[in-house]
C-alpha positions as CSV (number, residue, x, y, z in Angstrom):
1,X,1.1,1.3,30.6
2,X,-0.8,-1.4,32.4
3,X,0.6,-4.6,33.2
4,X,-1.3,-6.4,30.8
5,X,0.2,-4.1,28.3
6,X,3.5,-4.2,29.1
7,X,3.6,-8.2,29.4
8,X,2.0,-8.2,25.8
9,X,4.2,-5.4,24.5
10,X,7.4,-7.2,25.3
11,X,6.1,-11.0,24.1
12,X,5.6,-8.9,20.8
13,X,8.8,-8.1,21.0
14,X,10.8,-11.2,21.6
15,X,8.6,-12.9,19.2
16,X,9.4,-10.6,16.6
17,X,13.0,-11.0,17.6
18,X,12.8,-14.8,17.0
19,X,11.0,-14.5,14.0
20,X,13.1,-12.4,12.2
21,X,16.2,-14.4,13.4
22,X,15.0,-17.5,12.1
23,X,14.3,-15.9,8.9
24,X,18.0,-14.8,8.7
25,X,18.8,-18.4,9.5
26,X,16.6,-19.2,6.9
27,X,17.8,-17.2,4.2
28,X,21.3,-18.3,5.2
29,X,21.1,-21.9,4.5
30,X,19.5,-21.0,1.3
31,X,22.5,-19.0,0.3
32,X,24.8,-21.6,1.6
33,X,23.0,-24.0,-1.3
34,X,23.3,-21.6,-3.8
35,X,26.9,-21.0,-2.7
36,X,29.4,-22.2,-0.3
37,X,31.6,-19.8,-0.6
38,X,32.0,-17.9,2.3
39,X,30.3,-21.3,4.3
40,X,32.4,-20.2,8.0
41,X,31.2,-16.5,7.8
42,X,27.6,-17.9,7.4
43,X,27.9,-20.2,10.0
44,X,29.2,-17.5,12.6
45,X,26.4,-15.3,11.7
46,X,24.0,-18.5,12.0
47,X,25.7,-19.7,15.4
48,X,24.3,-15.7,16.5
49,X,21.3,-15.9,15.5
50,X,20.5,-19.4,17.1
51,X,21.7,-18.2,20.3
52,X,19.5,-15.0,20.4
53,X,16.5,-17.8,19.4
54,X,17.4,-19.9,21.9
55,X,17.7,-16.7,24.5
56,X,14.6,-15.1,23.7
57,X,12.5,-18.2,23.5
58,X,13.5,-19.1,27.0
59,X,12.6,-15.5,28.2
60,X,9.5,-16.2,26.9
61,X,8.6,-18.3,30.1
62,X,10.1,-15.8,32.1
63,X,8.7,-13.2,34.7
64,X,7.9,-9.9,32.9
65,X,11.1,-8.2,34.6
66,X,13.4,-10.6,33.2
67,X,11.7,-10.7,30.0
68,X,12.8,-6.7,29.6
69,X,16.5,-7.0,30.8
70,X,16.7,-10.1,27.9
71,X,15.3,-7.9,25.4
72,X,18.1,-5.0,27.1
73,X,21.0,-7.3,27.1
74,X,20.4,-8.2,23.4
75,X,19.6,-4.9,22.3
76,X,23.3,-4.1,23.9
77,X,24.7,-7.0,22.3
78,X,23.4,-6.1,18.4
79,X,24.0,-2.5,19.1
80,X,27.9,-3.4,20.0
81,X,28.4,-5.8,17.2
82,X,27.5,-3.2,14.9
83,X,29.3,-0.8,16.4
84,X,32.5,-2.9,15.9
85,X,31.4,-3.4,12.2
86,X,31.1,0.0,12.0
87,X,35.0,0.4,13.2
88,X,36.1,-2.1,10.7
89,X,34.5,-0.6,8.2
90,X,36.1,2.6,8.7
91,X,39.8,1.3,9.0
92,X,40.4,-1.8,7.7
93,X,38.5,-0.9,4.4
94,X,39.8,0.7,1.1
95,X,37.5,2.9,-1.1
96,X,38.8,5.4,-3.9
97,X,39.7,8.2,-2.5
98,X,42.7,9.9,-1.5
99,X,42.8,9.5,-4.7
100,X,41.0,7.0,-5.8
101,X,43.3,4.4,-4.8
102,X,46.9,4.7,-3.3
103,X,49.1,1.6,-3.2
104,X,49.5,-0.2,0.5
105,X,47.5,3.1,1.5
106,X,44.1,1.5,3.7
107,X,43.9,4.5,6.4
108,X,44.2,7.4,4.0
109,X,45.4,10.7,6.0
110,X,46.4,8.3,9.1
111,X,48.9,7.1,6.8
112,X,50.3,10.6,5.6
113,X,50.3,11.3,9.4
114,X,51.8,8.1,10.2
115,X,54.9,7.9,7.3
116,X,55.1,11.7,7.9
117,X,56.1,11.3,12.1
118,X,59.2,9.0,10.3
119,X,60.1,11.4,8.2
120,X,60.2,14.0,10.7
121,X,62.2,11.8,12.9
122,X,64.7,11.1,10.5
123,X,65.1,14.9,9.0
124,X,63.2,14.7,6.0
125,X,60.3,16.9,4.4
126,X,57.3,15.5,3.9
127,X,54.5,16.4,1.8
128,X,51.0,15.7,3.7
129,X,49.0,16.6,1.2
130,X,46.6,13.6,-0.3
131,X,46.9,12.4,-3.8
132,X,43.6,14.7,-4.5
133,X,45.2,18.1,-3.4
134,X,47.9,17.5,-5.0
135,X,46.0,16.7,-8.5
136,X,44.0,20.0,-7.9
137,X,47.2,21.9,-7.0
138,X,48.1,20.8,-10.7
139,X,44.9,22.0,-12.1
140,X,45.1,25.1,-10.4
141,X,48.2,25.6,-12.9
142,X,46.6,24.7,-16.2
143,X,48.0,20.6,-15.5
144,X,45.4,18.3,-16.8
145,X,46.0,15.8,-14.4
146,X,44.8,12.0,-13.6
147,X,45.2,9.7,-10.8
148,X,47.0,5.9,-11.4
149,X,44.4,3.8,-12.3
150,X,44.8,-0.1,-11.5
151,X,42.9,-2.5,-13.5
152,X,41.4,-3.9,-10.3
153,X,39.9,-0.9,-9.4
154,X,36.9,-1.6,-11.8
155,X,36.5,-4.8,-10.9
156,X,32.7,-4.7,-8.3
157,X,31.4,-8.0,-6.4
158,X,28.6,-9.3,-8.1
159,X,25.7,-12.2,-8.0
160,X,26.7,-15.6,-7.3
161,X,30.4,-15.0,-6.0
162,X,32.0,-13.4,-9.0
163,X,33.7,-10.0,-10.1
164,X,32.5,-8.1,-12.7
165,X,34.3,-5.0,-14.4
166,X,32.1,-1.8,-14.2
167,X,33.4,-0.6,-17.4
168,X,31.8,-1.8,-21.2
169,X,32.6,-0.8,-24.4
170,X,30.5,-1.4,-27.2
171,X,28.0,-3.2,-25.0
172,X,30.1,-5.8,-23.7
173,X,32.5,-5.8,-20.1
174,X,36.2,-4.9,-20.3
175,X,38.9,-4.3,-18.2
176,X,41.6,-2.1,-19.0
177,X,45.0,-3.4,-18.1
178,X,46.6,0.2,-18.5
179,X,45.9,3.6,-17.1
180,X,44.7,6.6,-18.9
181,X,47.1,7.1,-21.6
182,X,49.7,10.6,-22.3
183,X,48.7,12.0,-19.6
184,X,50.2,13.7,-16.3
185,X,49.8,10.9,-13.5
186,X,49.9,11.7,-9.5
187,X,50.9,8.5,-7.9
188,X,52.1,8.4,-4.3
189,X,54.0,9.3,-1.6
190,X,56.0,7.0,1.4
191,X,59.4,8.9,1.2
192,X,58.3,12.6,1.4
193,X,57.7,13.4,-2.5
194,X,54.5,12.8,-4.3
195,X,55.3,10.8,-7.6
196,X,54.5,12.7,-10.5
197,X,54.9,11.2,-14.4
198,X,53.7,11.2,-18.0
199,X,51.9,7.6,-18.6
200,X,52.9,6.2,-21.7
201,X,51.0,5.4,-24.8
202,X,49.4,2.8,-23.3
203,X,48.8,4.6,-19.8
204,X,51.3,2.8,-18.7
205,X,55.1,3.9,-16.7
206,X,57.6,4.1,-19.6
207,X,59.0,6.7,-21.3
208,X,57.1,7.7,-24.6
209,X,58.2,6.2,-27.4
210,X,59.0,2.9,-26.4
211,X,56.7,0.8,-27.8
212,X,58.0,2.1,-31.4
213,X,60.9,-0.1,-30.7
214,X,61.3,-2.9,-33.7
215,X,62.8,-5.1,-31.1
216,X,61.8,-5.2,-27.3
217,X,65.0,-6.8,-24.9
218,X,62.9,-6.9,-21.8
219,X,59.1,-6.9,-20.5
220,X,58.0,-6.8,-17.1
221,X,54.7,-7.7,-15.8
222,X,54.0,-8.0,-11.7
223,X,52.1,-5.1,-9.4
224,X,52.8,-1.9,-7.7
225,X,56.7,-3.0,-6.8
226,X,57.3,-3.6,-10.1
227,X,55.8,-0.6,-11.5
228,X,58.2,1.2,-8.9
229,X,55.5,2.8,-6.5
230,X,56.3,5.9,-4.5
231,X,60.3,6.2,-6.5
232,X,61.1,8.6,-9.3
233,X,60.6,6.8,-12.6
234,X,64.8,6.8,-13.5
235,X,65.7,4.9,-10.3
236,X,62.8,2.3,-10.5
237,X,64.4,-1.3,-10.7
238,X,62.7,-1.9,-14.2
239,X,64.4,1.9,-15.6
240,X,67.8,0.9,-14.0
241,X,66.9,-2.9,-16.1
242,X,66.7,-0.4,-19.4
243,X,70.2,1.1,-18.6
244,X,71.7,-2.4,-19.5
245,X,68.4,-3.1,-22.0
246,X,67.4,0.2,-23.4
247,X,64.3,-1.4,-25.0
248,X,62.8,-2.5,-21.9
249,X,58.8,-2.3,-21.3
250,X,56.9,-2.2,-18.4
251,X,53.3,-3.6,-18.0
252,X,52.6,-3.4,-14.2
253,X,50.3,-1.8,-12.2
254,X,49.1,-1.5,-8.5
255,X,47.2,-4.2,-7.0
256,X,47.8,-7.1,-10.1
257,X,47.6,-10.1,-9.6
258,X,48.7,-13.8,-11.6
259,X,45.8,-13.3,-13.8
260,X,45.9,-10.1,-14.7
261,X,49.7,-9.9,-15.5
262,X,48.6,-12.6,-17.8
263,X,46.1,-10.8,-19.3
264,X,48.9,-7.7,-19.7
265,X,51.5,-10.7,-21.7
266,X,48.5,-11.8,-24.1
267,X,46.9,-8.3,-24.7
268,X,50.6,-6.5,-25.0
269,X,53.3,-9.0,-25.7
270,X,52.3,-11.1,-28.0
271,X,52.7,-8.6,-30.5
272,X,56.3,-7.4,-29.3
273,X,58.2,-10.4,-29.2
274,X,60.0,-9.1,-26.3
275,X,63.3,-11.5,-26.0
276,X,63.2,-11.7,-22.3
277,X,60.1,-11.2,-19.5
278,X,59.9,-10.7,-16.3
279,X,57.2,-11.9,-14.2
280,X,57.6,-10.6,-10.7
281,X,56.1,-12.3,-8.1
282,X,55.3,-9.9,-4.7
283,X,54.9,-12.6,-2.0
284,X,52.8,-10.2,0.1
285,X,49.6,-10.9,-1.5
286,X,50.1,-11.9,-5.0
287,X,48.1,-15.8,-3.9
288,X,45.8,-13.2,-2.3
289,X,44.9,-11.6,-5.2
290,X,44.5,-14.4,-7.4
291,X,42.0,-15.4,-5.4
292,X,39.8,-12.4,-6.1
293,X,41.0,-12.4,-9.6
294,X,39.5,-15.6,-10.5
295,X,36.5,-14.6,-9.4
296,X,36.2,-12.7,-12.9
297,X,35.3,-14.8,-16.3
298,X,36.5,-12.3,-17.8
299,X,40.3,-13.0,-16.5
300,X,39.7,-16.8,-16.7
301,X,39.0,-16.0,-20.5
302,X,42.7,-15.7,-20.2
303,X,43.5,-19.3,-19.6
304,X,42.2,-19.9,-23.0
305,X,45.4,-19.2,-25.2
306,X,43.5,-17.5,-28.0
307,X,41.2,-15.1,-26.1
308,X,42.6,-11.6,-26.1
309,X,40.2,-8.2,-25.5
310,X,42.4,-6.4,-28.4
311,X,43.0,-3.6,-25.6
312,X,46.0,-2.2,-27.4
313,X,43.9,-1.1,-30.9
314,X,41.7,0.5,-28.5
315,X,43.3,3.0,-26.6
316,X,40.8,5.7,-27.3
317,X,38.2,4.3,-26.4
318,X,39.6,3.2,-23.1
319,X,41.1,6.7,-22.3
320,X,37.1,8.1,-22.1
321,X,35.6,5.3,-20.2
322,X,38.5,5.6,-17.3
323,X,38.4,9.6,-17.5
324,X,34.7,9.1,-17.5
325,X,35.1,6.9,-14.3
326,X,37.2,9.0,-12.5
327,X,35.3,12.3,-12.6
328,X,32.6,10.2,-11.4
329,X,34.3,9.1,-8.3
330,X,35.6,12.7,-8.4
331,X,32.0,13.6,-7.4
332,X,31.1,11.3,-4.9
333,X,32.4,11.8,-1.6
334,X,33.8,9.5,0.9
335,X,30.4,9.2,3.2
336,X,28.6,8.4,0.0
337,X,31.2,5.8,-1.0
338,X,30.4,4.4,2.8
339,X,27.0,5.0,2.2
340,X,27.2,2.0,-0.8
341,X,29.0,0.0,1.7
342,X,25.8,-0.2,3.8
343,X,24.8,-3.4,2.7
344,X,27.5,-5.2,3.8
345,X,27.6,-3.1,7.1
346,X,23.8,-4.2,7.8
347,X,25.0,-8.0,7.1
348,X,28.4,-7.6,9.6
349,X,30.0,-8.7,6.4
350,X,33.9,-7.4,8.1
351,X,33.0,-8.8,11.5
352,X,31.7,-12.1,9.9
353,X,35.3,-12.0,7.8
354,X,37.5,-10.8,10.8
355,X,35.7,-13.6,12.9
356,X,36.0,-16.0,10.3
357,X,39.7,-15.1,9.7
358,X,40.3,-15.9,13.2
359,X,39.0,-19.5,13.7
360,X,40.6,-21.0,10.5
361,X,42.6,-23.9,11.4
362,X,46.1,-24.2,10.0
363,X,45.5,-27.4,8.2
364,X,42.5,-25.2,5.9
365,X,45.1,-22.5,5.4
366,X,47.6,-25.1,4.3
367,X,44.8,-26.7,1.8
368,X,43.7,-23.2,1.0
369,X,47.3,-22.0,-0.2
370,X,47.8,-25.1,-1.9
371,X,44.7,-24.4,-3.7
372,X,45.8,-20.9,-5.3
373,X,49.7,-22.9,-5.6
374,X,47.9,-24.6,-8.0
375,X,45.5,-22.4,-9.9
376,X,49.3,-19.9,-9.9
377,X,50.8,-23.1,-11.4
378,X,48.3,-23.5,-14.5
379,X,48.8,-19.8,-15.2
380,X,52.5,-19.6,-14.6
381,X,52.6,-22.9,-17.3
382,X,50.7,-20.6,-19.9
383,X,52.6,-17.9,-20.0
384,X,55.6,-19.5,-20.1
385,X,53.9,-22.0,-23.2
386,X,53.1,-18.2,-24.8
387,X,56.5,-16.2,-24.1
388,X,58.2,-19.4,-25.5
389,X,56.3,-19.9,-28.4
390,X,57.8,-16.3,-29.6
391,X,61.5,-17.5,-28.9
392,X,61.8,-15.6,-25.8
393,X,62.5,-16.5,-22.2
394,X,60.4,-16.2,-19.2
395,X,62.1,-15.2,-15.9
396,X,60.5,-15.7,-12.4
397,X,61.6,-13.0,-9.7
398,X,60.4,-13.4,-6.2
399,X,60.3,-10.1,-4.5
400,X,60.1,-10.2,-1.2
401,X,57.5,-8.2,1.5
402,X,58.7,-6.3,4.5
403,X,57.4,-8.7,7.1
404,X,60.3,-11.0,5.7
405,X,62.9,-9.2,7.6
406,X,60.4,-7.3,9.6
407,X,58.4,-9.9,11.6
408,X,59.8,-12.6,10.1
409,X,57.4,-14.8,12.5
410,X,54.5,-13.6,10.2
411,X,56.0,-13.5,7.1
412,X,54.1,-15.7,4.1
413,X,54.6,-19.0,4.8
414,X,54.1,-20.3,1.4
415,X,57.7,-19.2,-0.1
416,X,59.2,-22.5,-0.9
417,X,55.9,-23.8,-2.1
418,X,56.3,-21.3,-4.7
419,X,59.4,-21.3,-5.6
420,X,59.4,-25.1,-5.6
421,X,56.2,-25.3,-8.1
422,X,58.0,-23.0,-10.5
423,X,61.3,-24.4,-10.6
424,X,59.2,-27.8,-11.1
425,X,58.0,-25.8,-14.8
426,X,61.6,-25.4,-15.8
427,X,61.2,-21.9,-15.5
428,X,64.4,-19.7,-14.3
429,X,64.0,-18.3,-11.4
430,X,65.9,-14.8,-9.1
431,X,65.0,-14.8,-5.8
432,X,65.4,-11.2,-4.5
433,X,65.3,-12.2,-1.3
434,X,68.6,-14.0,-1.1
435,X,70.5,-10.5,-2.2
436,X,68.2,-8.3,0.6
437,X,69.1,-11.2,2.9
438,X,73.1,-11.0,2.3
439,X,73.1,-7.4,4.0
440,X,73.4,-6.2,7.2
441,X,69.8,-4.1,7.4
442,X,67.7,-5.2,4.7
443,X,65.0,-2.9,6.6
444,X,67.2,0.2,4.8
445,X,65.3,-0.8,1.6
446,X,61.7,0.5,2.8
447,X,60.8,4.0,3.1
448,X,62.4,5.0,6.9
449,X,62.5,1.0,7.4
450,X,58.4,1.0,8.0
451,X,56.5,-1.6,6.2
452,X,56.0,-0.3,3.1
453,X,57.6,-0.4,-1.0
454,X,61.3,-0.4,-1.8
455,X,63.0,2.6,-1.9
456,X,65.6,3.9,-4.0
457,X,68.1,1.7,-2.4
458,X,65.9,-1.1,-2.4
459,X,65.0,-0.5,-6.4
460,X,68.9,-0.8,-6.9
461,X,69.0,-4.0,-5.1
462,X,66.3,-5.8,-6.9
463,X,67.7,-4.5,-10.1
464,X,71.3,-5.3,-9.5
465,X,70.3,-8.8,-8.6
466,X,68.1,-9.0,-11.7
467,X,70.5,-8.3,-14.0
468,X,72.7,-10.7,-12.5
469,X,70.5,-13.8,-12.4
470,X,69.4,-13.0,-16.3
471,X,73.4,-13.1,-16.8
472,X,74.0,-16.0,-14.8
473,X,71.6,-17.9,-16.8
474,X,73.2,-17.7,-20.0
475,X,75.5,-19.8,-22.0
476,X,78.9,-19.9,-20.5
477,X,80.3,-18.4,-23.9
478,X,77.9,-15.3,-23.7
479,X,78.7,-14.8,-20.1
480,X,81.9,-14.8,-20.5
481,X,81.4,-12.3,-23.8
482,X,78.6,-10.0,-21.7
483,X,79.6,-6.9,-19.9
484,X,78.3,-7.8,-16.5
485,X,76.3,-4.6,-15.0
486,X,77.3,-4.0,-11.2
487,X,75.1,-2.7,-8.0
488,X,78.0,0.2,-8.3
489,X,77.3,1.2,-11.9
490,X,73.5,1.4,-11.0
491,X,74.4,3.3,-8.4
């Protein structure tokens, strides 16, 4: 190639380089005034592509030499950016599979490998296999069987910053607050033993026939903890609740958040009457999910005391959209799931985030967390308005994450704000953590002390200190009268 060429070649170059980063820039500040969500990540991406402009437009006056090892050096530096996207997007991101999506599970068979090196250590069997082997192990048997399905699962990104469920039923959106119902459910696996139960009438984890009680003593709502992940169903801390309450429901599910275990009160309680509820709170990412949550108009329907999506006269219906929606996922694979994820890869979306993540100041945390304190507050009010307006009594129970005891130097920092905003509401509160904090090793109630769920031991913990702060709360006369149920009759 002449010189001529060569100098005209790479001026093409850089020009089209500058172009096409002032375009992003651009289209940037036009999503920033349709949305300012997201404002830091945009500004990051900005802040790279007006340094690449400024770069290239200086090598523009540059000797043809230089002008090539300025195209080279940003060539290396957009080929390594993407290359850490890439990285991110393989193991700091959840899709379904595994199968489709396993509570505190985000590396998939690292994870198995991981839990199963503790296991081995301490002299326990583990199974490796993933949650999808061990569903077609079933059906190699003649077992119909069905993954958990969490509610949030559905839930997709769409225009203008909000969350929209994938599912419809007679032509509008819905979102099941249940899993597929009477059915044999593979759930997970942190101790050595994959979870295996029959969903309830409802899909959700109670034994059939419960919700033909006349009268319901105790309701649970909250997330994965509460729902008793990776523990056989009798030693769960809401089954060893229903050996003191026999008619005891429970309406969680992995990944829920404050919206959606008011969505499970209205769509499932109401009708009930249940005497007492339980609204456990996970401080690991409960605030964290509400965010997300809120991002759905569907959910925010909720805050509107009359709205309901009359899931519980529909069960039918609901079992063939989610069987429907997992044989579909069935038949994608995981590069095609990445595949969809392109999109995000081509705009660094996880870099942008990680980035982003990094620079917040403390003081925009702090407003941040008071933020979701006080969208948590609004809800919080109106369920305990709806579970009094039936006579009963709402309990708060704060369930504390691993990192508490863990790294207690990362640990949430927004406990007492918490507690403080619901004790402001009148409502009664057990705070599991004061009971995990009283022993010696309060690591002994996760799986081989690794961050993860409670374990048996744990489940008996949080019960035993449930039942005691319900009794606790009562009259003096009906404490006095009430057989008090100990850690060592749980046990």
């Amino acid at each position: 190639m002449s010189q001529n060429k060569t100098v005209l070649t790479v001026n093409r170059l850089l020009i089209g380089g500058i172009f096409i980063c002032v375009a992003g820039i651009g289209y940037l500040v036009y999503r920033d005034a349709l949305d300012s969500e997201g404002r830091l990540e945009r500004i990051i991406l900005g802040t790279v592509f007006g340094l690449i402009v400024l770069f290239m437009s200086l090598a523009l006056r540059m000797q043809v030499n230089k002008k090539i090892n300025v195209l080279l050096i940003t060539g290396a530096t957009v080929f390594g950016l993407y290359i850490a996207e890439i990285i991110l997007l393989l193991f700091t991101t959840i899709t379904p599979v595994d199968w489709m999506y396993i509570p505190g599970n985000t590396r998939g068979s690292l994870d198995i490998m991981r839990r199963a090196e503790s296991a081995r250590k301490a002299g326990v069997d583990f199974d490796r296999r993933t949650r999808i082997e061990v569903i077609q192990d079933l059906e190699s048997t003649g077992v119909e069987a069905v993954p958990e399905i969490p509610p949030s699962i559905v839930l997709n990104p769409s225009p203008g910053d909000s969350y929209k469920s994938s599912l419809t039923l007679d032509g509008q959106e819905f979102l099941p607050l249940g899993s597929i119902s009477d059915r044999v459910t593979v759930y997970c696996n942190e101790s050595g033993e994959y979870i295996i139960y029959r969903s309830d009438e409802h899909g959700f984890r109670n034994p059939k026939g419960r919700w033909a009680s006349k009268h319901i003593d105790v309701a649970l709502v909250g997330d994965s903890f509460t729902m008793g992940a990776c523990v056989p169903t009798e030693k769960t801390f809401a089954a060893l609740i229903g050996k003191k309450y026999p008619a005891t429901l429970n309406l969680a599910a992995d990944n829920n958040g404050p919206l959606i275990e008011l969505a499970a009160l209205r769509e499932y309680l109401v009708d009930v009457r249940p005497r007492i509820v339980l609204w456990a709170y996970y401080e690991g990412n409960d605030l964290q999910n509400l965010y997300s949550e809120r991002k759905s108009p569907l959910l925010r329907n909720y805050l509107n005391r009359g709205f309901r999506q009359g899931l519980a006269a529909r069960q039918d219906a609901i079992d063939r959209k989610l069987l429907s929606f997992v044989q579909k996922a069935r038949g994608t694979s995981r590069w095609m799931l990445r595949l969809g994820q392109a999109r995000d890869v081509v705009r660094l979306m996880n870099l942008r985030s990680l980035v982003a993540s990094a620079l917040q100041s403390q003081e925009k945390k702090a407003k941040d967390m008071q933020d979701e304190i006080n969208h948590f507050r609004t809800i919080m009010s109106e369920a305990d308005t709806s579970v009094k307006s039936w006579g009963g009594t709402l309990y708060f129970v704060y369930l504390p994450t691993w990192k508490r005891y863990g790294r207690p130097e990362i640990a949430p920092k927004d406990r007492n704000a918490v507690l403080t905003m619901v004790k402001d509401l009148g409502i009664p509160v057990i705070d599991v953590h004061l009971a995990f904090a009283q022993e010696p090793d309060p690591l002994a109630f996760f799986p081989f002390g690794e961050p993860g769920h409670y374990n048996e031991k744990g489940n008996r913990f949080v019960a035993n200190a449930i039942l005691d702060g319900i009794a606790s709360s009562q009259p003096t006369s009906s404490r006095r009268n009430a057989a008090r149920t100990t850690y060592s009759e749980l046990h």
